[in-house]
C-alpha positions, -999 to +999 in steps of 0.1 A: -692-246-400-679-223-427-705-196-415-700-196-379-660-192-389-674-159-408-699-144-381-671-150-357-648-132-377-674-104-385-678-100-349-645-095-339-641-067-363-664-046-340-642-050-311-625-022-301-587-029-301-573-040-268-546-014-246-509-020-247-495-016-216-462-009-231-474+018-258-473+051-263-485+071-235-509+101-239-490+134-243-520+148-218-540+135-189-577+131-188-577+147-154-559+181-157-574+212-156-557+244-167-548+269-148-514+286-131-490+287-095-478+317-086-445+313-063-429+333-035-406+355-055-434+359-080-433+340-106-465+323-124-463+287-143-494+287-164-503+252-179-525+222-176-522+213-136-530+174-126-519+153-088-509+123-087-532+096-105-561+087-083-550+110-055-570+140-035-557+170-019-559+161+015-567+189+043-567+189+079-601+209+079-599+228+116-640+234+120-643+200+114-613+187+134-607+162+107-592+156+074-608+160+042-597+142+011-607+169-017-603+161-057-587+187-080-622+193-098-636+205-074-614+232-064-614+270-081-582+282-058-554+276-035-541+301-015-512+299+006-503+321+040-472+321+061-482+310+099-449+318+110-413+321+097-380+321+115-340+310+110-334+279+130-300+272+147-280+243+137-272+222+168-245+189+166-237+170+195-205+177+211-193+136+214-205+108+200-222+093+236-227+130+252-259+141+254-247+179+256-252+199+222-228+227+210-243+255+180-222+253+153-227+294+145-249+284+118-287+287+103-312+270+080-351+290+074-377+276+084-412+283+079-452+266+085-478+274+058-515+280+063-533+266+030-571+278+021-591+263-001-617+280-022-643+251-040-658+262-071-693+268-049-673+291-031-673+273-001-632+275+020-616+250+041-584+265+056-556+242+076-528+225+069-520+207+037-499+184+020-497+176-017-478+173-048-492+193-078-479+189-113-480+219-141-475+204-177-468+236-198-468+216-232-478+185-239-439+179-252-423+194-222-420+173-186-444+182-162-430+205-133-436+195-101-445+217-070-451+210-033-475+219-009-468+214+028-476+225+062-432+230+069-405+236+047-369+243+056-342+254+037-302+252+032-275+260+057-271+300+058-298+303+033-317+335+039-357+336+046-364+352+011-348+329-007-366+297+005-395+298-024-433+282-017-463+280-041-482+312-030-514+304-050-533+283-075-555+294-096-575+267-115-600+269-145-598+283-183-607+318-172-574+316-145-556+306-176-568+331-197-556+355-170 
């Protein structure tokens, strides 16, 4: 009996110790890859770049006339093209059971987004996209978060130029390097 007490015990030492579920988490994910966005107005966030855990870009792919679900290991770039940008009127109803509307002299931008997607065979899909990409600079700041979408509209009498979008992803240790 002694001895099967001692092999059991032996044996267990081998085993790897079990995951907390309420420890530390890692200060990086498995899944990032490096690389940078470059906004609107210029600005470039370089840092490890990562979605959502288990999710895929997901592309309306227009040759195809369906979407595509694309993970972020596959892709080299992300490019981002206005379709078409204008200042939208702000419209209230004039009574509360009147259909008739009244402009109330004010504007919000508005703008749609064309996305194409470079995979690192070099193949594109270009259409309409919706995502949310995360760029951890450090692995003891926050990771920023950035959104990519086929319409975006901004603040009451906000100008176009100042309504800001991710203009391009580069991905890849070279891109960082860069």
């Amino acid at each position: 009996i002694l001895g099967v007490i001692l092999v059991g015990l032996i044996g267990w030492a081998d085993e790897p110790e079990p995951p907390n579920p309420f420890g530390k988490r890692a200060k990086t994910r498995e899944d990032a890859r490096p690389g940078y966005v470059e906004l609107s107005d210029g600005a470039v966030v370089p840092g490890s770049l990562f979605l959502t855990r288990e999710a895929r870009l997901r592309i309306y792919d227009a040759m195809l006339q369906r979407h595509r679900d694309v993970p972020l290991q596959a892709i080299r770039k992300i490019e981002c093209s206005v379709e078409k940008e204008w200042l939208e009127k702000e419209w209230r109803f004039k009574e509360g059971a009147n259909d008739e509307k009244v402009y109330t002299g004010r504007s919000y931008p508005s703008r749609e987004y064309l996305h194409t997607i470079t995979l690192t065979d070099g193949r594109t899909i270009k259409g309409p996209l919706v995502a949310i990409v995360y760029v951890q600079a450090d692995t003891d700041q926050e990771a920023q978060r950035f959104l990519l979408h086929k319409r975006d509209k901004g603040e009451l009498d906000q100008p176009l130029k100042a309504l800001l979008y991710v203009r391009k992803i580069e991905l890849g240790d070279e891109a960082l390097a860069d």
